[in-house]
N, C-alpha and C positions, 0 to 999 in steps of 0.2 A: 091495603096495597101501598106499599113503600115508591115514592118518587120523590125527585128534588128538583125547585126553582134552578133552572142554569142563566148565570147572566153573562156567560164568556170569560170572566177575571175575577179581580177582588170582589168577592162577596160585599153589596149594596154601596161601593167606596172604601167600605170601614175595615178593612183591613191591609188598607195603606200604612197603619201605624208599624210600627216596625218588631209587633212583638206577637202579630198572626199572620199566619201565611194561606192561601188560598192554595189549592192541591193544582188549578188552574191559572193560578198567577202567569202572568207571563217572564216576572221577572224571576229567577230564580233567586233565591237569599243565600247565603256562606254555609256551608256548612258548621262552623260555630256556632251559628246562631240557631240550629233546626236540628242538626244529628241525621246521620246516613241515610236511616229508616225514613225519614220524612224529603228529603233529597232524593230517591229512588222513587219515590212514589211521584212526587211530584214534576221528575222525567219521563215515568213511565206514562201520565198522566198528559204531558205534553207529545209524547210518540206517538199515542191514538190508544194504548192496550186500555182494557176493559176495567179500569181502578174506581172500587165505588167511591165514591167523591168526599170530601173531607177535607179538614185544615192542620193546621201543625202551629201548636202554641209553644213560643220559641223558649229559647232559654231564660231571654228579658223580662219573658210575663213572670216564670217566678222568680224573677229576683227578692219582691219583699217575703218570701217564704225564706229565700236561701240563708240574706240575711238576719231572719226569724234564730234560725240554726248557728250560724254561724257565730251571731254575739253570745252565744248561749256558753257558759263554763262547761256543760255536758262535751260541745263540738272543741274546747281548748285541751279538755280532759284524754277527748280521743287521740288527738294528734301528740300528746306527749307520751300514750301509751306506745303511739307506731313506729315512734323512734326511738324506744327503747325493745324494740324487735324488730329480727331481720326478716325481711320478706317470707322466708321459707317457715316462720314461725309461726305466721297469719296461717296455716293451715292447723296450730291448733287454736280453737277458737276460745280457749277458756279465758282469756287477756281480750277477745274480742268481743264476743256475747254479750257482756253485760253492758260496755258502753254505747253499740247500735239497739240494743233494745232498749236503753234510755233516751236515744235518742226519736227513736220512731214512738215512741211514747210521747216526746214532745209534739211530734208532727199531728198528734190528735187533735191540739191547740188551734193548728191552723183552719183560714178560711177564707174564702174570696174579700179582697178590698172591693168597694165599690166602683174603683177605677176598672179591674181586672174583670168585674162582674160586668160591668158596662162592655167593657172589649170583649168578653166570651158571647153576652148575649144577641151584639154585633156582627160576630162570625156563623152565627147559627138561624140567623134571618134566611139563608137559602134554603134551609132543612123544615119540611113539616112539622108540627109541633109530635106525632104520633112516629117519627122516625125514630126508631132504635137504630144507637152508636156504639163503636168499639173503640174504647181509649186503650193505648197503647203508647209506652215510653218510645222517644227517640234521642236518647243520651247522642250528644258527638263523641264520646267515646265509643259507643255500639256500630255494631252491622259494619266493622272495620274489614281491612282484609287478610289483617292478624288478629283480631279481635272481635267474638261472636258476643261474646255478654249472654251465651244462649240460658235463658230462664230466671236471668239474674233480675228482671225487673218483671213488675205485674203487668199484666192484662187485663181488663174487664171487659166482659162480652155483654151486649144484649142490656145496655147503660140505657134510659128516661132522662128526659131534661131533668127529673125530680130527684134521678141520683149521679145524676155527669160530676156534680162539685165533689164528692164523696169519692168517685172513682180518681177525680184528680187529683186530691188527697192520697189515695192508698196507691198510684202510680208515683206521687212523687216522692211519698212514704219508704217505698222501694228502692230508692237511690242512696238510702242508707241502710239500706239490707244487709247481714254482714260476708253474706256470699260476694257483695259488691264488690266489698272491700280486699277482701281475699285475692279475686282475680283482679284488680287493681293491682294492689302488691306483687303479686306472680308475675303481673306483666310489667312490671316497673312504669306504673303510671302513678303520677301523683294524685294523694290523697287529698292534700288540703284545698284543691279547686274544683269540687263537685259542680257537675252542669247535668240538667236536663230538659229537654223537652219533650210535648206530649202529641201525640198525633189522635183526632177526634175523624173519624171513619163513620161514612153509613155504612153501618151493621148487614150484612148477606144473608138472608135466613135460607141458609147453602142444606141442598140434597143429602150433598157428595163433596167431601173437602180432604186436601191432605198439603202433601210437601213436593217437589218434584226438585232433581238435581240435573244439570246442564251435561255433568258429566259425571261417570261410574266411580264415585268418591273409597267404592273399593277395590279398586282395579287401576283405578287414574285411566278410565279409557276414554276418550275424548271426543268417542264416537258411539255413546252410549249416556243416555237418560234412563235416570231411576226413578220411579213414583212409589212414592207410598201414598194408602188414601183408605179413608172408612165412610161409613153412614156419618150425619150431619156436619155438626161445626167441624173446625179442624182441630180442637183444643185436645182430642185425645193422641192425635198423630202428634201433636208438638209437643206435647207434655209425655208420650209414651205412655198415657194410662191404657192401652191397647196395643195390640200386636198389629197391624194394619194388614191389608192388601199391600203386596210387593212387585212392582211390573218393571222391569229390564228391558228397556226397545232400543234397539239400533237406529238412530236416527237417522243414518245417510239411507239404508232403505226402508223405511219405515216400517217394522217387523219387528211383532212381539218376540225379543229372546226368550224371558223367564217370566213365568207368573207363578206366584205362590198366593195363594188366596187363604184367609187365616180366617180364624174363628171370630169374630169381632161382636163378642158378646154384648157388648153395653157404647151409647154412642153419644154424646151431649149434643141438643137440642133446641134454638131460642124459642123460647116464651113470647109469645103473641104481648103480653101486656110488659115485658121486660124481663131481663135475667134468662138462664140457662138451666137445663134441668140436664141430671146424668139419668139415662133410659134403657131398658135392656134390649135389646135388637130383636124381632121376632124369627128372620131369617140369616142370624148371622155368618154361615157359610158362603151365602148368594156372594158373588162377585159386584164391590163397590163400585165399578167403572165397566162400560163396556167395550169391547176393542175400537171403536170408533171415538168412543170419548178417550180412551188411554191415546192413541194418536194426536189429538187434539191436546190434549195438555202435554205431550213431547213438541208440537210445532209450537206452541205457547212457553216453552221452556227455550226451546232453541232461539228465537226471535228475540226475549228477553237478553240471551246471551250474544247476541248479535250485536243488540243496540247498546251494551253496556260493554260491549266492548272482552269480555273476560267470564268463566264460567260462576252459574252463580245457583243459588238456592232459594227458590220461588214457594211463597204459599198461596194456592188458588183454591176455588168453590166455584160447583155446579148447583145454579138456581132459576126455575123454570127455563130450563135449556141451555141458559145462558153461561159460558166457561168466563169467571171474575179472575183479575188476579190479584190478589193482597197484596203480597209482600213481595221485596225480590231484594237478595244479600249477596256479598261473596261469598264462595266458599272458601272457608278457611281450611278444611283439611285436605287438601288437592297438593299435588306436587308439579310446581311448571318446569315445562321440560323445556330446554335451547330447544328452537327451533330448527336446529340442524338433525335433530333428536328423531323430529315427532315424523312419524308417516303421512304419507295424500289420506285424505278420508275413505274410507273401506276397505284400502289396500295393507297386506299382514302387518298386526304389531309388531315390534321389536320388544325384545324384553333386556333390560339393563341390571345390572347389580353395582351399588356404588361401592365402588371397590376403596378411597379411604374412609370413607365412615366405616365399614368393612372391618377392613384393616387399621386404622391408624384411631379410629373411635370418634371422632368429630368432623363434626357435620357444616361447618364454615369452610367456607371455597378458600382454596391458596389461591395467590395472586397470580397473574394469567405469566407471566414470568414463572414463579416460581413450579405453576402449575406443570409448562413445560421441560425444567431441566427434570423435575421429580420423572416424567414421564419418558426423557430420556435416559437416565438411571436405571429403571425400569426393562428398557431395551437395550443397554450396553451388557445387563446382565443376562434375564432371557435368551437375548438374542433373537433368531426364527422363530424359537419355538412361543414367542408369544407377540406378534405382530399386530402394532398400532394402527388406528385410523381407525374410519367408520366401514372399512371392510376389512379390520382384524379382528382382534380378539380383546384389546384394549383400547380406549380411547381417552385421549386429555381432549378436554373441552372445557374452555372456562375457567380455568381453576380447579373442575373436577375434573375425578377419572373413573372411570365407569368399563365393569368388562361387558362384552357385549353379548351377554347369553344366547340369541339369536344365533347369532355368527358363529359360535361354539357347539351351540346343538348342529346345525347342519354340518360340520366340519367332524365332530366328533359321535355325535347321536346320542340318544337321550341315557343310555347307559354308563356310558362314560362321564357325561355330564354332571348325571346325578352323583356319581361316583367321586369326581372333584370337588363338587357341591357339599356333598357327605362331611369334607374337612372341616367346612365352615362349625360355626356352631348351632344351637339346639333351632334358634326359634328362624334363623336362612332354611336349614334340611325342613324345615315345618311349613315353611312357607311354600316350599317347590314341592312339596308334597302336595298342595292343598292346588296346585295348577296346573292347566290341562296347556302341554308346552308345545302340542302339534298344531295351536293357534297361535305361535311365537317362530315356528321353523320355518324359515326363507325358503321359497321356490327351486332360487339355483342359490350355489356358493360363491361367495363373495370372491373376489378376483386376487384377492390378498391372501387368501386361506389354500387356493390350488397351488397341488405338490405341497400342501403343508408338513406330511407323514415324511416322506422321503428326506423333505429338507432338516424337519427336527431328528429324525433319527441320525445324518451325517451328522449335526451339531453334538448330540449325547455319545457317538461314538470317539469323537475327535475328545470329548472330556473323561472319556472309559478308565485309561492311566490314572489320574486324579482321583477317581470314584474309588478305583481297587486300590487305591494309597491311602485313600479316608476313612475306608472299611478294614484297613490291615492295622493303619498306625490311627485312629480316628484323634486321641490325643494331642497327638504333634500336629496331625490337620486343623486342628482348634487352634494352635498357638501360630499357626504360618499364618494362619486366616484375623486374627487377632492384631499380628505383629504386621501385615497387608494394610489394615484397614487402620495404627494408630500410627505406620509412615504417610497415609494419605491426608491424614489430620495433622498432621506434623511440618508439611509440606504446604501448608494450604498457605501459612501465612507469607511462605518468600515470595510462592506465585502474585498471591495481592500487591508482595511491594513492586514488581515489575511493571513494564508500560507497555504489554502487549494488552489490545483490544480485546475488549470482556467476551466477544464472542472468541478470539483464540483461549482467553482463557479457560473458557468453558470446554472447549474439545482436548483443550490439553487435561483438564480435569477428569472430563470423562473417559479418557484414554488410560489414567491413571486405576480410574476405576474398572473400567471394564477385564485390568489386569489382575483383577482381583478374583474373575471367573472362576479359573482352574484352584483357589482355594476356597469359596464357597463350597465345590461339592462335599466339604468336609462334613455338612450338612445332610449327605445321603445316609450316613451311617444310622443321624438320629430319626432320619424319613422311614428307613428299612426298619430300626425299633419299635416306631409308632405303628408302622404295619403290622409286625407282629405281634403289639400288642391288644390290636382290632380281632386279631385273628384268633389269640389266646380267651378275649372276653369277649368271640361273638353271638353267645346264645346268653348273655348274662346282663342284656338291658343293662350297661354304663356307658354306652356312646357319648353319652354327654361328661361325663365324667373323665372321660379319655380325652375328648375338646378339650375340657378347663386343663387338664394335666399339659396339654402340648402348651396351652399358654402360658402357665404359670410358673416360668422359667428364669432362671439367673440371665439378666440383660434385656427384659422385655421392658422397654420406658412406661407402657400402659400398665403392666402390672406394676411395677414401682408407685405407679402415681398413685393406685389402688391402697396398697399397703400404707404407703403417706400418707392417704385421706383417713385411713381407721386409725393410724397414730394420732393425726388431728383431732379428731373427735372425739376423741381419750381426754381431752385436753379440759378442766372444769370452764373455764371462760367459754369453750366454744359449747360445751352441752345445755350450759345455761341463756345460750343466744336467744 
């Protein structure tokens, strides 16, 4: 039977020195000095949740390891390979391989100074000598909220005092892994100031373990918890060596949505006398969790996310009754919505589409300025027929603009919908296929969108002249719309030298532009071509083929940029980067 001496704080005094942390410290330490993973635990630890108890040996403990590495010509050798390669190169590994593997080769060398052994054995006076640990990195670079490190460092489960040095060896081993390096470089983090610390856990000899998310990290729903979960440790759910149990709950009512129960043939196990075995399951159909414990690890998810402030990804275990919780990270792959965005809890989703990433390709906010004039450009051209706000059809918020699906389906219904949607390209039309939009359609219509029909068709009507001149002379429609749009650019610069207030300037611009409507429709001719040419090849599977063709047109700046980049890359300086 696993238990632990509690003495309320530092473990026996001795871990006042500044280079171990108690899980129960009262003081919390920098995160430089400990890494996320060990900061989290050691809030969670202070909020009351159920954390088996453990310390966090900081980054200062190995220093004499770092600087082991770092005098070393092996650690001078690597950094002059990195900077003779750009980031995006680090993913091929054949320049990287062989210098981390000579490096972790050195790290064999290493081993407790008597100072460090003195300070480990210090921190481990509250632990029975028969407790099994789990050592686990806690780089201050990991468990970020852009940056997961997910797999990039070792674990060891089911550690003896007889092999804890050995596991903190092959934990710290791991910090020059060359996956490290990799996602280093991808994320434009510097190479030459490796940090890590280690986190030494009482070990759970868990039932029932897995992962749980705060919020439907495929959906972005925010009112929804995902678990996944198998028979014993959780090494198979985090590593993916198994398919798991999958449970969907609604959290504001607490109700199972989805259960998919998998086959979970094989389960790793701790060892009574240390280490972990892989085991074949005898019943592995049976449901991992039952609906009273799936409830309990969603209120254990959401309280985590309460107290941290932000959605996040927990690892817990079930052991003689008892719901633990390991770990708890952000989630990095969530999308935060403004808060003017998000709905009350239970009440319908809204569904959004970002319309320039969309459109324009890139996914950085304009400036909340700029965001605006783009948005009224937008509706000088439109018009009615595409009405802003959080009760149209478009929305500027932020910097971004977002059309507002929701508001479109109830305005126009899901046939039409899909039907505008269709324009988009391959993997948008795959996406709205793959969702059920009667859990996205508003009650009543928004106050902006009634008489939408009547007002858009008086607007298309008043443009009809325009349209049958576009479809007659389509040509000359290209060149009025042409010779429109380089008097507006032409113009731009006298307006600047004048000393009217930048808000007249802006309407006077916009005025200029809006004048521009009735030759736009010169653009119906190539709309009516592209329809028939949907119409010509609709039993002949190229929809997507007919997308790229509508893009890949004389004056598209994206496509340009396109073609740029394949000229660049042409280039011997740039393939040899």
């Amino acid at each position: 039977m696993q238990h632990l001496a509690q003495d309320g704080g530092r473990t026996s005094g001795a871990l006042g020195m500044t280079n171990c942390y108690s899980f129960r410290d009262a003081t919390r330490p920098p995160r430089s000095a400990v890494g996320g993973k060990a900061i989290a635990l050691i809030e969670a630890t202070s909020a009351g949740f159920a954390v088996p108890d453990g310390f966090v040996l900081g980054v200062g403990f190995f220093a004499p390891w770092l600087e082991t590495i770092q005098q070393s010509p092996l650690w001078s050798a690597l950094l002059a390979a990195a900077t003779e390669h750009s980031p995006g190169a680090a993913t091929n590994k054949t320049w990287l391989r062989p210098h981390c593997d000579a490096l972790q080769q050195l790290c064999g060398t290493l081993a407790l100074s008597l100072a460090q052994r003195d300070e480990l054995e210090r921190a481990l006076v509250p632990f029975d000598e028969e407790t099994l640990l789990a050592v686990r990195s806690s780089s201050p670079e990991e468990d970020l909220a852009t940056a997961s490190f997910a797999g990039g460092y070792e674990t060891t489960l089911g550690v003896t005092r007889t092999t804890l040095e050995a596991a903190l060896v092959r934990c710290f081993t791991s910090l020059l892994d060359e996956r490290v390096f990799t996602y280093k470089q991808q994320n434009q983090i510097p190479l030459d100031n490796p940090r890590i610390a280690v986190v030494v856990q009482q070990q759970i000899a868990s039932e029932v373990s897995g992962v749980a998310f705060s919020l439907n990290p495929q959906n972005n729903d925010y009112d929804e918890v995902v678990i996944n979960a198998n028979f014993g440790l959780g090494e198979t759910v985090v590593a993916g060596q198994v398919t798991p149990d999958t449970y969907v709950v609604d959290k504001i009512a607490a109700e199972i949505l989805d259960r998919q129960v998998a086959d979970k043939t094989t389960a790793v196990w701790l060892r009574p006398d240390g280490g972990t075995e892989l085991r074949p399951h005898a019943t592995p159909d049976v449901p991992a969790l039952t609906d009273a414990e799936v409830l309990q690890v969603t209120a254990l998810a959401e309280s985590v996310e309460r107290h941290f402030g932000h959605p996040v990804d927990i690892e817990w275990a079930w052991a003689d009754g008892k719901l633990y919780l390991l770990q708890a990270r952000p989630i990095t792959t969530w999308l935060p919505l403004f808060s003017e965005m998000r709905t009350a809890p239970s009440a319908p989703r809204h569904l959004y589409l970002d319309l320039i990433l969309l459109t324009q390709g890139f996914s950085e906010s304009l400036s909340v300025l700029g965001g605006e004039l783009w948005g009224r450009m937008l509706t000088a051209i439109k018009g009615p027929m595409m009405p802003a706000g959080p009760d149209g059809i478009v929305w500027n918020i932020h910097g971004r603009q977002y059309i507002h699906v929701s508001n479109m389906l109830k305005a126009f219904g899901p046939r039409l919908l899909l039907k505008q949607i269709g324009t988009y390209d391959a993997s948008v039309r795959a996406l709205f296929d793959s969702l059920d939009l009667a859990q996205f359609k508003p009650r009543q219509k928004p106050a902006a969108l009634r008489g939408y029909l009547p007002r858009s068709l008086k607007h298309l009507l008043g443009l009809a002249p325009s349209m049958l001149r576009s479809v007659l002379r389509g040509r000359r429609a290209i060149r009025d719309l042409e010779d429109g749009s380089a008097d507006i650019f032409d113009n731009c610069p006298a307006e600047l030298a004048t000393e009217h207030p930048f808000d007249e300037l802006v309407e006077r611009g916009l005025a200029r532009f809006a004048g521009l409507n009735t030759s736009m429709v010169a653009l119906v001719a190539a709309l009516l071509a592209r329809a028939r040419l949907y119409r010509m090849f609709k039993n002949h599977d190229v929809d997507d083929l007919l997308v790229q063709l509508g893009m890949d047109l004389p004056g598209n700046p994206t496509s340009a940029m396109g073609y740029a980049m394949c000229q660049l890359a042409a280039f011997p300086e740039v393939r040899q980067a």
